[in-house]
C-alpha positions as CSV (number, residue, x, y, z in Angstrom):
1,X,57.4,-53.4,59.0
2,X,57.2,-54.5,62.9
3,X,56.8,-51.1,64.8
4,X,55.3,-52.9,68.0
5,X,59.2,-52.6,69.9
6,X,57.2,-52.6,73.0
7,X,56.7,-56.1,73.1
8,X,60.9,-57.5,72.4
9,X,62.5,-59.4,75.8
10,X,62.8,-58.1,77.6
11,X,59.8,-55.9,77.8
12,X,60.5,-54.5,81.1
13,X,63.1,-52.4,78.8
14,X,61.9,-52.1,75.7
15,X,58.0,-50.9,76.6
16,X,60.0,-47.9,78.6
17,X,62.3,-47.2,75.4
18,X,59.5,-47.2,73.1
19,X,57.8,-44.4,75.6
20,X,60.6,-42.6,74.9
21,X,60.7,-42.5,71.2
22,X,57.2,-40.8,71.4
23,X,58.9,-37.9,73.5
24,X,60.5,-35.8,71.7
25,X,64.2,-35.1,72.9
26,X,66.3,-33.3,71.0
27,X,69.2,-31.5,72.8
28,X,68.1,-28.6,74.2
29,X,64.2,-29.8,73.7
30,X,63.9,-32.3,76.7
31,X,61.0,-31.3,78.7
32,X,58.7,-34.5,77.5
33,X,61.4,-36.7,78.0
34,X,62.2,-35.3,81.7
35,X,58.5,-35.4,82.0
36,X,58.2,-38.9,81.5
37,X,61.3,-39.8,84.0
38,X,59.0,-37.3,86.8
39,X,55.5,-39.0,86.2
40,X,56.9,-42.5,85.9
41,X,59.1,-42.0,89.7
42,X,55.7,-40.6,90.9
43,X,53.6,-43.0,89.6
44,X,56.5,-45.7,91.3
45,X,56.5,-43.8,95.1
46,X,59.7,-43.2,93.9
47,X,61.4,-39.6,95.4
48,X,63.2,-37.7,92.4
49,X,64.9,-33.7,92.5
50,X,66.1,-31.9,90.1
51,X,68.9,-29.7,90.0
52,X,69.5,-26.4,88.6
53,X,70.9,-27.8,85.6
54,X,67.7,-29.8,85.0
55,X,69.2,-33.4,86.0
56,X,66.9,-35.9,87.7
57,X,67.9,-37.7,90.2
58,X,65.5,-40.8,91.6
59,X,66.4,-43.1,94.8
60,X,65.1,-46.3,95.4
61,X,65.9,-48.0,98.7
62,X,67.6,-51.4,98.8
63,X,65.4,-54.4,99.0
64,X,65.4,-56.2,102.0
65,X,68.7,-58.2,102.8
66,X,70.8,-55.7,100.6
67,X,70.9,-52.6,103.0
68,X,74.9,-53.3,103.8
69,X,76.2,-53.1,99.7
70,X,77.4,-49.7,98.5
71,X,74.8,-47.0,97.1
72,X,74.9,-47.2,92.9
73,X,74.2,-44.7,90.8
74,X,73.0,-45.9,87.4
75,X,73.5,-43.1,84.8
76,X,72.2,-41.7,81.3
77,X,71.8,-38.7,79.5
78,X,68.4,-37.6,78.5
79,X,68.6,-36.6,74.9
80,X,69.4,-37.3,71.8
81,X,71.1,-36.3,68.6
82,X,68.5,-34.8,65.8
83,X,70.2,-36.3,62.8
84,X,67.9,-37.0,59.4
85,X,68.1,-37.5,55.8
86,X,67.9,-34.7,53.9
87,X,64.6,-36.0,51.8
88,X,63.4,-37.0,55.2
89,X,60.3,-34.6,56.4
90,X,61.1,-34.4,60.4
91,X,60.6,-32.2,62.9
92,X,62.6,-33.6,66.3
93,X,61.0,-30.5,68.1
94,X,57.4,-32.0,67.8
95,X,57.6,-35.8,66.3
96,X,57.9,-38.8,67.2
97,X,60.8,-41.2,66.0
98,X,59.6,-43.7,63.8
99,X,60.7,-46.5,65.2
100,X,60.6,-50.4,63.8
101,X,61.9,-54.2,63.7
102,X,64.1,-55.1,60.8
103,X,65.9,-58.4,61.5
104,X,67.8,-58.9,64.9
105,X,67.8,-54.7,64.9
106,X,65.7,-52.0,65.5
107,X,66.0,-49.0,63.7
108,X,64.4,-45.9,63.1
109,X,62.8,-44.6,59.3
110,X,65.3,-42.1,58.2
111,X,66.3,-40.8,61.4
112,X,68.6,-41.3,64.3
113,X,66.9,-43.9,67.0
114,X,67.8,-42.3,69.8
115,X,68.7,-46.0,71.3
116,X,71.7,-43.7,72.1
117,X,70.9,-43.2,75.2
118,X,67.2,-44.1,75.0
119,X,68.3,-47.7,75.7
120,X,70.5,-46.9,79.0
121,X,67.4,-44.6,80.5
122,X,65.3,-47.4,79.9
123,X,67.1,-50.2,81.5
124,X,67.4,-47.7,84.7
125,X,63.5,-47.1,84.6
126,X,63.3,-51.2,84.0
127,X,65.2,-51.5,87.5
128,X,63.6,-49.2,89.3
129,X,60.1,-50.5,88.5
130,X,60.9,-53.8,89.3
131,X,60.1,-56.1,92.8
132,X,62.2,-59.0,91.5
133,X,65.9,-57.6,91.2
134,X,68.0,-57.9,94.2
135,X,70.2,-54.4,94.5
136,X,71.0,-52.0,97.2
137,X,70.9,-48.5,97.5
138,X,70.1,-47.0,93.9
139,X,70.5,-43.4,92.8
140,X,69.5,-43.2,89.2
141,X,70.6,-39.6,87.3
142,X,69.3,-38.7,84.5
143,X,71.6,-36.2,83.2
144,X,70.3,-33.4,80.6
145,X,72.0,-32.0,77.1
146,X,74.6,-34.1,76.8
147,X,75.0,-34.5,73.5
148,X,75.9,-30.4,72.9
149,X,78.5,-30.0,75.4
150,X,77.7,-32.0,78.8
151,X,75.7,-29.5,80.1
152,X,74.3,-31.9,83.0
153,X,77.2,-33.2,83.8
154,X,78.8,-30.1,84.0
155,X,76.0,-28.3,86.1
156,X,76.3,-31.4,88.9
157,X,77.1,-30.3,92.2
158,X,79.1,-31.7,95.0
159,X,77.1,-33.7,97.8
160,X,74.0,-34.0,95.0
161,X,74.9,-38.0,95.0
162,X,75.3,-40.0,97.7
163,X,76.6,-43.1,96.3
164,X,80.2,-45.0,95.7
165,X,80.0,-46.7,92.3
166,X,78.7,-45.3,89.3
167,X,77.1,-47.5,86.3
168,X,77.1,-45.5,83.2
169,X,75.0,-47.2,80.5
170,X,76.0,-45.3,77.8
171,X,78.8,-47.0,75.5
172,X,77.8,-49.1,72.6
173,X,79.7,-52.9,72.4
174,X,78.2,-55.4,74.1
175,X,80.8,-57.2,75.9
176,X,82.5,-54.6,76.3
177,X,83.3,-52.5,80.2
178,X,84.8,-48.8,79.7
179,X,87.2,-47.8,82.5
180,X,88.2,-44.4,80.2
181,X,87.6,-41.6,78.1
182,X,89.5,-38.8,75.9
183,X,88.3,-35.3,76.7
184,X,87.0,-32.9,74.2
185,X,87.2,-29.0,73.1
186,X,85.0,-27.0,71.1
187,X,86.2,-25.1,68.2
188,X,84.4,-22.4,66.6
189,X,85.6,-19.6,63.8
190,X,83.9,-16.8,62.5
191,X,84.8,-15.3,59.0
192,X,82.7,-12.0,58.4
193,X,82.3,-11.1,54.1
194,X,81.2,-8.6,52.6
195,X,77.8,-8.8,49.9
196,X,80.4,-9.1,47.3
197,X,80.2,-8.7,43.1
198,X,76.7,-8.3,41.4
199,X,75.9,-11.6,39.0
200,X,76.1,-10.8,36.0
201,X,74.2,-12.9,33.3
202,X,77.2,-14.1,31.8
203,X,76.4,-16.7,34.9
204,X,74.7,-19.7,35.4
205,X,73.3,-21.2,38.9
206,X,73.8,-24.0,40.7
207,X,73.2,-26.0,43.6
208,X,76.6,-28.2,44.8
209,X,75.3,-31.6,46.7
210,X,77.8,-33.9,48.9
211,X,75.2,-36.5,50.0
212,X,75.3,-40.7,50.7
213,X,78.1,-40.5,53.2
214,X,77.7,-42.8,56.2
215,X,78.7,-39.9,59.2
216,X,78.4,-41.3,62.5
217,X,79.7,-40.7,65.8
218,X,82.8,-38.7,65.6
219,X,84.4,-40.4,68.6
220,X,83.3,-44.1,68.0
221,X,83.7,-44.2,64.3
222,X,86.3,-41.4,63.3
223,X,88.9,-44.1,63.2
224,X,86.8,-45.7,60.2
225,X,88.1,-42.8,58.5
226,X,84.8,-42.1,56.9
227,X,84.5,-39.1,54.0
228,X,84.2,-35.6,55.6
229,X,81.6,-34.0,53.5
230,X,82.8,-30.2,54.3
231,X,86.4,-31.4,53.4
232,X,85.2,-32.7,49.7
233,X,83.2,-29.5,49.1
234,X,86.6,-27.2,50.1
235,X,89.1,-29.7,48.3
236,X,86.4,-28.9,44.7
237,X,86.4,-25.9,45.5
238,X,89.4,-25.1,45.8
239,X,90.6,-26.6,42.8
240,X,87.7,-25.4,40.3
241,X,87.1,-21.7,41.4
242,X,89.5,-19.5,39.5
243,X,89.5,-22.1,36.8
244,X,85.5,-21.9,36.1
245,X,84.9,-18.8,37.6
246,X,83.0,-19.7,40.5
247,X,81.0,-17.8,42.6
248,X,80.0,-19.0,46.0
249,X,76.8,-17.4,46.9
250,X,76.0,-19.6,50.1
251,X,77.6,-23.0,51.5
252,X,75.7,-25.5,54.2
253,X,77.6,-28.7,55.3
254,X,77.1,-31.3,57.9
255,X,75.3,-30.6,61.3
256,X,76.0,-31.3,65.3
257,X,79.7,-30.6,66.3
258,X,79.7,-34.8,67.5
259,X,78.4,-36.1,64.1
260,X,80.6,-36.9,61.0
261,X,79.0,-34.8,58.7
262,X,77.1,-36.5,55.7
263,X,75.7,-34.2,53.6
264,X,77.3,-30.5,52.3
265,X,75.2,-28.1,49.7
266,X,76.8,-25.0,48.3
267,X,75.2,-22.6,46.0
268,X,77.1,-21.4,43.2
269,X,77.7,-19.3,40.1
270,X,79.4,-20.5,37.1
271,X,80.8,-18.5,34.0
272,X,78.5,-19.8,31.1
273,X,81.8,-20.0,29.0
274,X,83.0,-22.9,31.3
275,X,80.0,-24.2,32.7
276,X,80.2,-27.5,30.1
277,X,83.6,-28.1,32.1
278,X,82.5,-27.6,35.4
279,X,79.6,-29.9,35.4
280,X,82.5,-32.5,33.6
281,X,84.7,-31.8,36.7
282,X,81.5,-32.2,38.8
283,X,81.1,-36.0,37.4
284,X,85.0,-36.5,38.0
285,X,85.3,-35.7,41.2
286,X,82.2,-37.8,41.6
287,X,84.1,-41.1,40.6
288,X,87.4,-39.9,41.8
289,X,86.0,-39.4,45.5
290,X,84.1,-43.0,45.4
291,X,87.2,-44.7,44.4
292,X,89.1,-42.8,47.2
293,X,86.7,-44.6,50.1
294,X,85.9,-47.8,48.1
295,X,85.6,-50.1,50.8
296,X,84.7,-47.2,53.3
297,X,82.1,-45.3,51.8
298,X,79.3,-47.2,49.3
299,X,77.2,-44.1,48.4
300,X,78.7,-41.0,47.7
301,X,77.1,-38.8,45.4
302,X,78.2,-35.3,43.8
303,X,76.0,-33.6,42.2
304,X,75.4,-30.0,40.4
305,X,71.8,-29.4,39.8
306,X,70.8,-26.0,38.1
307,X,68.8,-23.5,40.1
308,X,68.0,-20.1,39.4
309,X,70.7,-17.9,39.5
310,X,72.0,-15.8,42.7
311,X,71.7,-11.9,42.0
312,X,74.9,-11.8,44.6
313,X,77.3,-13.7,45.5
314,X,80.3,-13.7,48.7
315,X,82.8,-11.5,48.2
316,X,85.8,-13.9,46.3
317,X,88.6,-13.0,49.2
318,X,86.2,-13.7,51.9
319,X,85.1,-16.7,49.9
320,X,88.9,-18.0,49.6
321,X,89.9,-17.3,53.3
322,X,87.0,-20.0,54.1
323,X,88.2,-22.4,51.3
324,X,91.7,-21.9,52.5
325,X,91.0,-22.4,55.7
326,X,88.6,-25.8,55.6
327,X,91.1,-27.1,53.1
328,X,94.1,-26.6,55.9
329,X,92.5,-27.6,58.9
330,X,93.3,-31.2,60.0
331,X,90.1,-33.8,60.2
332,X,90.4,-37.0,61.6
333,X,93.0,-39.1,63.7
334,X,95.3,-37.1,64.4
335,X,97.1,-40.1,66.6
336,X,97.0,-43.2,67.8
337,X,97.6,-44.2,71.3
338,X,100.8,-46.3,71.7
339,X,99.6,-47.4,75.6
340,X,96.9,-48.7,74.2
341,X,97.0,-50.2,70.6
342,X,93.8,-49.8,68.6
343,X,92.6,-47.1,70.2
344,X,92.7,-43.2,68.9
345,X,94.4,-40.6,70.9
346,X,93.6,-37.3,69.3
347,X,91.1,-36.7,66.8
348,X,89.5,-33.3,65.1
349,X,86.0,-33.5,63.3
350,X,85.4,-30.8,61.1
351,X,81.6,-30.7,61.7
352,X,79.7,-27.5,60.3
353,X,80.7,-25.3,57.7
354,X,77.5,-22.5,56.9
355,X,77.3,-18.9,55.9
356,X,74.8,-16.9,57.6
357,X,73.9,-13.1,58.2
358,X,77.2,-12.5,57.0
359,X,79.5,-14.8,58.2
360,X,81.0,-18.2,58.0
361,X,81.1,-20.2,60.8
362,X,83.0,-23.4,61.0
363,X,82.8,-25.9,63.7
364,X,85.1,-28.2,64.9
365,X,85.4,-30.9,68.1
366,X,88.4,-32.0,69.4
367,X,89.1,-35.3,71.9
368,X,92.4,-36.0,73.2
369,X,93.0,-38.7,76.2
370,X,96.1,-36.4,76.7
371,X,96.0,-32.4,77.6
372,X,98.5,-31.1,76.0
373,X,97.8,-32.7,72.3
374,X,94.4,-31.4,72.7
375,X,95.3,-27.9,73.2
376,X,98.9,-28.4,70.3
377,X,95.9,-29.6,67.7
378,X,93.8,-26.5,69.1
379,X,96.7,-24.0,68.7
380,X,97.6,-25.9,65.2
381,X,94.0,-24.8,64.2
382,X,94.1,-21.5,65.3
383,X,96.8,-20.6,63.6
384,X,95.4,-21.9,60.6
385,X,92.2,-20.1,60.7
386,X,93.4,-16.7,62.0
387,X,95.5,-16.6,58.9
388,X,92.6,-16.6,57.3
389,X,91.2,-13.9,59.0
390,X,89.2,-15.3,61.1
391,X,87.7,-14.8,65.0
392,X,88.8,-18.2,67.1
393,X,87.0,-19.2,70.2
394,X,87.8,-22.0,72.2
395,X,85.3,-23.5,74.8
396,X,83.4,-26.6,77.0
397,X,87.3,-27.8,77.7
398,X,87.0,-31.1,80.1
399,X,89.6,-33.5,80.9
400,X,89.3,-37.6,80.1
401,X,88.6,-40.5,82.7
402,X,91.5,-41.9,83.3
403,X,91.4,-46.0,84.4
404,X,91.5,-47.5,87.6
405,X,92.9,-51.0,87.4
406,X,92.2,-51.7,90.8
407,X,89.0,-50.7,90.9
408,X,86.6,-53.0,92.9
409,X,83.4,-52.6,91.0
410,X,85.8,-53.5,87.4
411,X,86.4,-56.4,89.7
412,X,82.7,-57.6,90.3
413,X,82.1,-56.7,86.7
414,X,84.8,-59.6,85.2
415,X,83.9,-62.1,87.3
416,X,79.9,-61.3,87.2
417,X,80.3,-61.2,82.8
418,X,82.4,-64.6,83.2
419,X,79.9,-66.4,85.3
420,X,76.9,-65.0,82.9
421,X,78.6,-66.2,79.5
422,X,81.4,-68.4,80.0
423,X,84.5,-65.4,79.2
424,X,86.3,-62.7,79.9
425,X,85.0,-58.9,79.1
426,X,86.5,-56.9,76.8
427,X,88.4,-53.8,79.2
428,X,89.4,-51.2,77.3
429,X,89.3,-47.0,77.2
430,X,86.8,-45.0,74.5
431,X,87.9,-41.9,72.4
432,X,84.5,-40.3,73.6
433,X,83.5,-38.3,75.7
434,X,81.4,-40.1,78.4
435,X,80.1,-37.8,81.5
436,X,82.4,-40.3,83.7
437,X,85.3,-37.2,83.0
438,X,83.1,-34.7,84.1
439,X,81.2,-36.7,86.7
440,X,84.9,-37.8,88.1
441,X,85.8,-34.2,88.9
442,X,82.8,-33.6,91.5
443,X,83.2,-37.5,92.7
444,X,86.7,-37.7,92.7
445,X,86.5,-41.1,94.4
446,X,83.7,-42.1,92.9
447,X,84.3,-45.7,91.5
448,X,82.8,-46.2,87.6
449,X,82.3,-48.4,84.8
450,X,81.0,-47.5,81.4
451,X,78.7,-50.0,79.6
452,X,75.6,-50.9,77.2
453,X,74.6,-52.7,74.3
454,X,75.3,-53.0,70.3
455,X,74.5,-50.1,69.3
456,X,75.8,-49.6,65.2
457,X,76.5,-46.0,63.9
458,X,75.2,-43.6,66.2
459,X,74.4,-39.9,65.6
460,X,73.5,-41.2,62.1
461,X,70.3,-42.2,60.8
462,X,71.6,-45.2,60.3
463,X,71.9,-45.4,64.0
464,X,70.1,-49.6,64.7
465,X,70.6,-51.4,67.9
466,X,70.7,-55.1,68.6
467,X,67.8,-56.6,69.7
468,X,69.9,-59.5,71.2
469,X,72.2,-57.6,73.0
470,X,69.9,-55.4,74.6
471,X,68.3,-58.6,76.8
472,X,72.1,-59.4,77.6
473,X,73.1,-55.8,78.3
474,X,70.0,-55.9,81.1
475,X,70.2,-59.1,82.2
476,X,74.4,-58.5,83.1
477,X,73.3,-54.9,84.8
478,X,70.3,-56.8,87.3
479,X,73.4,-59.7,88.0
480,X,75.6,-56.6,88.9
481,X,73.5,-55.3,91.0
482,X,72.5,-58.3,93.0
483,X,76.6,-58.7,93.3
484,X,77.6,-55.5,94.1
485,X,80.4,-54.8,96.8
486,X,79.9,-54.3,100.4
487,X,80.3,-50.9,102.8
């Protein structure tokens, strides 16, 4: 196993990402990361601020001879998505991510990478570092917690950023230039139970496991149409508990409200009278649920492995208002953009499911390119889940980026990728959220492009990027900034 990244082409990149991977950076957590970023613009001459919402922002003057092109900002988010395998021992509060060569990819062992956006802060560090790229005015932001809800992007202030065009290096095809984004809503509903019926002995325990699925990014990759593992849990569930006579003492599925969740465990009690049945139906839905995603889904496993048996359980209506509820609720596309074909319009990810201190809570986030079908899929929801009893709260609304075909910098950006590689970029919108939308409102003639390099399943720890297409990615950013448009 290759763990020296530090030394790929080109190193001016990769030496600053693998910096990064020793600084921890969850969301929320970003202090050694932003401490990097401030000690490296110190160590450069460089002059940095940061703003109340903990964004950094670094200028570099144009070299000599460029002084008359229009400021850039170059753009990525700090953090990173904590995402592990459950037989993974991790902490992303305090380690480091273990990352290493394997083929024309680096990846990380059991974890996420965090090439998402470790890759993109990198590259800006690269440029600012170097005495050989040609570029105006630069303005490189570092933008904090965007992975939970934007929080930089949202905290940026009006006259922070002097500059005209915005680079955002955080989208993950090669090849590819983003001129748009959907928007996105949180979801979030409470169910509060009671402590429920004592367990009797006529009850055996178990432990319910949904574990193998691929997740991912639920922007990028929900039109896969990956396996929702809170969505099998509910649909067994549903169909087993007045049959067997289960008990649901605790449930725990999938993670960050922007992953497709992988994994879901639920602790159960079954009547001993049925139990030969259940763990039958257990190894059905096993094979039935592979079958459904052959082709999609190569892993799944569904397993009930004993445990010692809850003296409580959830009260049994509380218990079925949840089941109901995650059963109901849509997942997924919800439609497809007819402007532009291939792309998703609307999607919902049903991303955490948990009982704790005596509720559920079930998360959910939305993206829409269009208003009002993100708010009809939020009122769809609502509905559903306040049937079921439950408290509805609807937050961290923003709006999509919509494209700019006449934008000069999309311009510079065709021609520049043509005369580098002999075609045409791909131009196309994203159904994720980039901090373009956000960024857009407080610059609303700010002129932006979103790009990056091949970066495979994200927010996974699967997450690998390629190595190849990391050298391009750079090399097609320094050309764009030696070209970039004049005052």
């Amino acid at each position: 196993m290759n763990k020296n990244i530090a030394e790929l082409a080109p190193v001016a990149v990769w030496k600053h990402f693998a910096g990064l991977t020793q600084c921890p950076r969850p969301s929320h957590n970003e202090e050694a990361a932003r401490n990097y970023v401030i000690e490296f613009a110190k160590a450069q001459g460089l002059d940095y601020i940061v703003d109340e919402a903990l964004n950094i922002l670094v200028r570099k003057p144009a070299t000599p001879g460029m002084e008359d092109r229009k400021t850039i900002v170059l753009q990525a988010h700090v953090d990173m998505v904590p995402q592990k395998n459950s037989d993974k021992e991790f902490n992303f509060d305090t380690d480091a991510i273990e990352a290493y060569v394997d083929g024309d990819w680096v990846t990380a062992d059991g974890t996420t990478l965090g090439a998402d956006n470790g890759i993109g802060l990198a590259a800006i560090m690269a440029v600012l570092e170097s005495k050989d790229i040609k570029h105006g005015p630069i303005e490189a932001l570092f933008t904090a917690t965007e992975e939970t809800g934007m929080d930089g992007a949202f905290g940026l202030k009006p006259g922070m950023l002097k500059g005209e065009i915005l680079l955002n290096l955080d989208s993950e095809t090669e090849g590819e230039l983003y001129v748009g984004c959907a928007g996105g809503l949180d979801f979030n509903a409470t169910i509060k139970y009671g402590k429920g019926r004592i367990v009797t002995k006529d009850f055996s325990g178990y432990r319910l496991e949904i574990k193998g699925l691929k997740g991912g990014h639920s922007g990028m990759e929900i039109i896969l149409q990956r396996a929702n593992s809170n969505k099998l849990m509910a649909r067994f569930l549903k169909n087993f508990s007045d049959k067997f006579g289960i008990l649901l003492c605790d449930i725990d599925g999938g993670g960050l409200r922007n992953a497709i969740p992988r994994e879901a465990f639920a602790t159960v009690a079954v009547l001993k009278q049925y139990e030969k049945k259940f763990l039958a139906a257990v190894k059905r839905y096993e094979k039935l649920y592979q079958e459904e995603y052959k082709g999609v889904e190569e892993s799944i496993s569904f397993k009930a492995v004993p445990v010692k048996c809850p003296t409580r359980c959830i009260d049994i209506f509380d218990t079925q208002d949840l089941i109901d509820a995650v059963v109901g609720c849509p997942n997924g596309i919800a439609r497809m953009s007819t402007a532009m074909p291939g792309l998703v319009q609307t999607s919902t990810n049903l991303a955490r499911v948990v009982s704790q201190n005596g509720k559920f809570t079930v998360m959910c986030l939305l993206r829409s390119s269009v208003r009002s079908e993100k708010e009809d899929l939020a009122l769809q929801m609502k509905t559903i889940f306040e049937m079921a009893g439950a408290t509805v709260k609807l937050s961290g609304s923003y709006d999509g980026w919509n494209p700019n075909p006449d934008s000069p910098i999309l311009h510079t950006m065709k021609e520049g990728y043509k005369a580098l590689y002999g075609k045409e970029p791909a131009v196309m919108a994203i159904h994720a959220g980039l901090e373009c939308g956000i960024i857009g409102g407080v610059y609303p003639k700010m002129d932006m492009i979103s790009f990056g390099p091949t970066i495979c399943y994200p927010h996974s720890p699967d997450e690998k990027v390629n190595i190849a297409s990391v050298g391009k990615f750079y090399d097609y950013l320094c050309y764009t900034l030696e070209h970039a448009p004049l005052k």
